[in-house]
Each structure stands twice: as C-alpha cells, then as structure tokens.
C-alpha positions in Angstrom: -47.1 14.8 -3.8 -46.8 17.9 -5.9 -50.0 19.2 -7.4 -50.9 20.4 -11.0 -51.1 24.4 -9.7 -47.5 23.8 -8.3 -45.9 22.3 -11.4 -47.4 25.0 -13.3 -46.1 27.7 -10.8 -42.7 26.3 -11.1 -42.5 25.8 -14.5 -43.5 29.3 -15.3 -40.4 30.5 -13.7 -38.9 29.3 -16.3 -39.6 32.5 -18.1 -39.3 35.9 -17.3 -42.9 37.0 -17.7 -43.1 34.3 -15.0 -40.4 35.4 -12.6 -41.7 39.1 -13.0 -45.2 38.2 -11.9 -44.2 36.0 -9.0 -41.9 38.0 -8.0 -39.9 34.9 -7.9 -36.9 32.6 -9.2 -35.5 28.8 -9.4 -32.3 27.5 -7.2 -31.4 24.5 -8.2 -29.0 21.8 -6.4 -27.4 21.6 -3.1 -24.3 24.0 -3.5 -27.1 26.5 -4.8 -29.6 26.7 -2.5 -27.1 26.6 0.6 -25.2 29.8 -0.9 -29.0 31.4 -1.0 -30.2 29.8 2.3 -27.3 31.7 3.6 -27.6 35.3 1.9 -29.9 38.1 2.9 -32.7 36.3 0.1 -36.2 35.2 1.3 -37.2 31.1 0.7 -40.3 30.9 -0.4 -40.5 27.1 -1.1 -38.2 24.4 -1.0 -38.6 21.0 -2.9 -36.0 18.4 -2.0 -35.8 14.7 -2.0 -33.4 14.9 1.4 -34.2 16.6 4.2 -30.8 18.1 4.8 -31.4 22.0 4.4 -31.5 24.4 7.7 -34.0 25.9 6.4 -37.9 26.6 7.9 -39.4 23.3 8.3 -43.0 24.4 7.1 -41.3 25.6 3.6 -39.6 21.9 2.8 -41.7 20.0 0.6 -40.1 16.3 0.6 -40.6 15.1 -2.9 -39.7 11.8 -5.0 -36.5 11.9 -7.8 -39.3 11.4 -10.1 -41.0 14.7 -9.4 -38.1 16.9 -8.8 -37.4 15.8 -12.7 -40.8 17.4 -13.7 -40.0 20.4 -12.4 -36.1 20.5 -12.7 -34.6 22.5 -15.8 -31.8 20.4 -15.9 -31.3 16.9 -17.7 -30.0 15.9 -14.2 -31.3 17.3 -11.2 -29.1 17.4 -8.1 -31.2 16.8 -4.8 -33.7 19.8 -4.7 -35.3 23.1 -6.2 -35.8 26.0 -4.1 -37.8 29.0 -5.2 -36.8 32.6 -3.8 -38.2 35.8 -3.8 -36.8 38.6 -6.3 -35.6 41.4 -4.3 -35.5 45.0 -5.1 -32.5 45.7 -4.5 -30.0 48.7 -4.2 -29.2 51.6 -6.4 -25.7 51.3 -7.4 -23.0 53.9 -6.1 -20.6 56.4 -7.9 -18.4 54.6 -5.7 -15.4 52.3 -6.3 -15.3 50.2 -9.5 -18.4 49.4 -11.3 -19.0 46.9 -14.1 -21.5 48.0 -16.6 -22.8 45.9 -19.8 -24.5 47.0 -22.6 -27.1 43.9 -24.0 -25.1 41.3 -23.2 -27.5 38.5 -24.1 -25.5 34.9 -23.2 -26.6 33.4 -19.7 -23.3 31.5 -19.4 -21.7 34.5 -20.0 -23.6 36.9 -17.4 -23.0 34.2 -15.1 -19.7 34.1 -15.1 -19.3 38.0 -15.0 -21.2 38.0 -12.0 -19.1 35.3 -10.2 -16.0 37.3 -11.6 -17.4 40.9 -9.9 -17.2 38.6 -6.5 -14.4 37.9 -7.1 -12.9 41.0 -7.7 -14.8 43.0 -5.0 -17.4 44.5 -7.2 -19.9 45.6 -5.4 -22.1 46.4 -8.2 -23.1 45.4 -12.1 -25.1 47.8 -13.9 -27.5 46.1 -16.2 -29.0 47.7 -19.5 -32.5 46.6 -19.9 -31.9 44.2 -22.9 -29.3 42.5 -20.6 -30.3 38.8 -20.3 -32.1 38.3 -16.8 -29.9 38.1 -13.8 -32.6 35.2 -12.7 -32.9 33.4 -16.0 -31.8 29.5 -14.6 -29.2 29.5 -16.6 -27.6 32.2 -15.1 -28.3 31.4 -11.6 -26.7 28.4 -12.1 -23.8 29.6 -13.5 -23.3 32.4 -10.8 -22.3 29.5 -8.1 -23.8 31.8 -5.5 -21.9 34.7 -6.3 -25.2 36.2 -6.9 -25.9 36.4 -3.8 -22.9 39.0 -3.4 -23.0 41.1 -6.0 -26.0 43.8 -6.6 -27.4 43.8 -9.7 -29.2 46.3 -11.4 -31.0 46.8 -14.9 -31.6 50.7 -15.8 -31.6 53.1 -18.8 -27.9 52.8 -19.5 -27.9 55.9 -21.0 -29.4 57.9 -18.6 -27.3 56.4 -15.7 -24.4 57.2 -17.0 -25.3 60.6 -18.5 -25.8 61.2 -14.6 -22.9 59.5 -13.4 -19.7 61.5 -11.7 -17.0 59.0 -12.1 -14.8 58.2 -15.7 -16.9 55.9 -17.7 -14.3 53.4 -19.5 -15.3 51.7 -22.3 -13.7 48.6 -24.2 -13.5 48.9 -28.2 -10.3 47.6 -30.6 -9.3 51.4 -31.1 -8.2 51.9 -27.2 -5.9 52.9 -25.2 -3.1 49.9 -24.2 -5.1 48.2 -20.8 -1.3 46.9 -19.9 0.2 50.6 -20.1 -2.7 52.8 -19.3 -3.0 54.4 -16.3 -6.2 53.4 -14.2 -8.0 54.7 -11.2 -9.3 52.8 -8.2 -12.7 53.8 -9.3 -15.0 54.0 -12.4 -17.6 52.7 -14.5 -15.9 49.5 -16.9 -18.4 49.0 -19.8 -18.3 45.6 -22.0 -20.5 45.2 -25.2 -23.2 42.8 -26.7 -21.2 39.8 -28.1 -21.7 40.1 -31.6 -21.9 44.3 -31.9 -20.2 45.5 -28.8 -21.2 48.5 -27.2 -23.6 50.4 -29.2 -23.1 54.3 -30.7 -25.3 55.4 -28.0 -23.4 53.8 -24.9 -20.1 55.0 -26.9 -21.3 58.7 -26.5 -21.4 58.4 -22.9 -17.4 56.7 -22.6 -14.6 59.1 -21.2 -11.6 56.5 -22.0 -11.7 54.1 -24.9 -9.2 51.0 -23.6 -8.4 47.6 -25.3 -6.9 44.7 -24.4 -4.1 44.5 -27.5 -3.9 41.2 -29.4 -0.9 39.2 -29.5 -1.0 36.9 -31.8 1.0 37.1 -35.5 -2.3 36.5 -38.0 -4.2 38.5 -36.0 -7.9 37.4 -37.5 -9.7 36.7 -34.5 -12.4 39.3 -34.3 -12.7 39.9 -30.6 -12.5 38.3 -26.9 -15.2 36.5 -25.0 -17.0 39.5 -23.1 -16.4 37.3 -20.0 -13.1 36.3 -21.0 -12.3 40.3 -21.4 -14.1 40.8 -18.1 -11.7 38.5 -16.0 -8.7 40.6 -17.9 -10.3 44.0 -17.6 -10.6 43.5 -13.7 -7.4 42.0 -13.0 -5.5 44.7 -14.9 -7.7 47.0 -12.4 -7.2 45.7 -9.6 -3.4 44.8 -9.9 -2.9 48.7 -10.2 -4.4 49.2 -6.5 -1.7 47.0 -5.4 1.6 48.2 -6.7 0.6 51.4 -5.5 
C-alpha cells in the first residue's frame, strides 16, 4: 500500500521544480525501466505490479493496477514506475560531432533528437537553459532508452560556444546546400526553437550557415520539423565519413 507522502513525492516529479529538488525522475513501463536498470543510472524506487525486474529486492514496491494509475502520467500505464536519480553528468568535448539546440521547447521533439544522437553516435547534446528538460516524462518516454546513451547537457549556449574550438554549424533557409557542402567529421550542428529558430545571439556564434533546400514546386511551407531536420542533418554527416 502506497502512502500519502509517496504519492505526493511521485507526483511532484511531475514538474521540474520537483525533479530539481529530489534530485530525481519518473521511468515508466517495462521497455523503460529495463534500458535504465541496465545503464550506469542509480534506482532509487521501483513500483511495479509484477515482480519481474532484476533489480534490488529492498527497492521493489509490489503495488495494485489501481495504484500505479494514481501515480502513472499516462492514461494507460504499462506494468511499473521506477524513479531514478538525476546524475551530473559529463562536460561535453570539442570532440567529434556535437548536436547543439537552442530553446527547443517540444518534449516529443527532444525525445526523438535524443534517440536520433544514439543513433547516430553522438556522444553529446548540448542543451541551452530554456531547452525543455531532458527528464520532463514526456521526454523520457519518448527517448526509448536512448537517454541512457547520450550525455546531456544544459549550459549558457553563448558562452560555450564562444569557448568552443571546433566549426559551429548552424541551420537557417539562407545556407549553404547540406547535399553539396563539404562537411567535417567533427563540429558543433545547432537546430533552432520551433517557431523562431536559432536566435541573433546563437547566430553570432555560427561559422557555416547550411540548409537543407526545399524541393517542392509551391514552395510555402515555412520550415522542417527540428527533429525531422535533425535525422537529415546527421545522416548527411555521417554519410560523408563513409564515402571517404
């Protein structure tokens, strides 16, 4: 039986003053909490109505379908919730490819960029500090895991890459060709807020302006998916380390 101080533990996670507090953030559902049981992250608690986690036995709380729906963000929870701790983490390095994004504020869409750097090898996503929360639920859930596998970091954008030594490519509708440019192995790949792209500020800091041209004959859509423009960004990147 879950107590009243426990629901209201959990629940705050639900927010980031919460999660910044606790130190702490919700897994939910089998696929999850495996990928995390797995990784280098510390369980703190784990509610589940099976007992089928490896996992330390004095950290599973069995609970009934009807509880894990009080403290389940989804409309239908899968199995268990497991709450891990919020590690520090590891500066990024002027090293290889880097994925940077300036207040990108969609969970979905963080999500899926972080599943697409594992993907693509990328070791590390720089966050700016209006960036949603790498932790929010939402964007747990959408990482499948991958978060486990990337290294994510939220910093003065500015000041990082004013410090940085590799080229800093930015993506704006003025850019060079991403199909005809020629692209490094390394460097800092920065994608904009949805609705305003990358701010003046950020811009100041951008070595090579790319784009990914538009194809189509009418030509009024506005601009890609900044997740959508990730997945092309990186394979265009990465395809270049092969043919050579």
């Amino acid at each position: 039986m879950l107590s009243k101080n426990q629901i209201k533990l959990i629940k705050s996670l639900s927010q980031k003053k919460g999660r910044q507090q606790q130190r702490s953030f919700i897994v939910e559902g089998i696929k999850g909490i495996s990928e995390f049981l797995k990784s280098d992250y510390t369980l703190k608690n784990l509610y589940s109505t099976k007992l089928i986690f490896d996992a330390p036995q004095d950290l599973i709380v069995e609970i009934s379908e009807v509880e894990l729906k009080k403290i389940s963000a989804l409309k239908n929870p899968n199995t268990a919730l497991a709450i891990f701790e919020i590690p520090k983490g590891n500066p990024p390095q002027d090293d290889g490819l880097i994925v940077a994004l300036d207040d990108v504020r969609d969970p979905g869409n963080l999500g899926t960029i972080i599943r697409l750097c594992d993907w693509y090898g990328i070791k590390d996503l720089v966050c700016s500090l209006n960036t949603v929360d790498c932790y929010n639920a939402k964007v747990v859930q959408a990482t499948m895991g991958s978060l486990t596998r990337v290294n994510v970091q939220y910093v003065d954008l500015y000041d990082y890459l004013e410090f940085t030594r590799i080229d800093i490519f930015g993506t704006f509708l003025e850019g060079e060709n991403i199909y005809s440019a020629t692209l490094p192995e390394q460097g800092i790949i920065i994608l904009g807020n949805e609705a305003n792209g990358i701010s003046e500020a950020i811009e100041k800091t951008v070595s090579r302006k790319i784009t990914i041209p538009q194809f189509g004959a009418i030509k009024e859509t506005e601009s890609l998916n900044v997740a959508n423009a990730t997945a092309i960004l990186l394979s265009e990147f990465r395809r270049r380390t092969i043919e050579k």
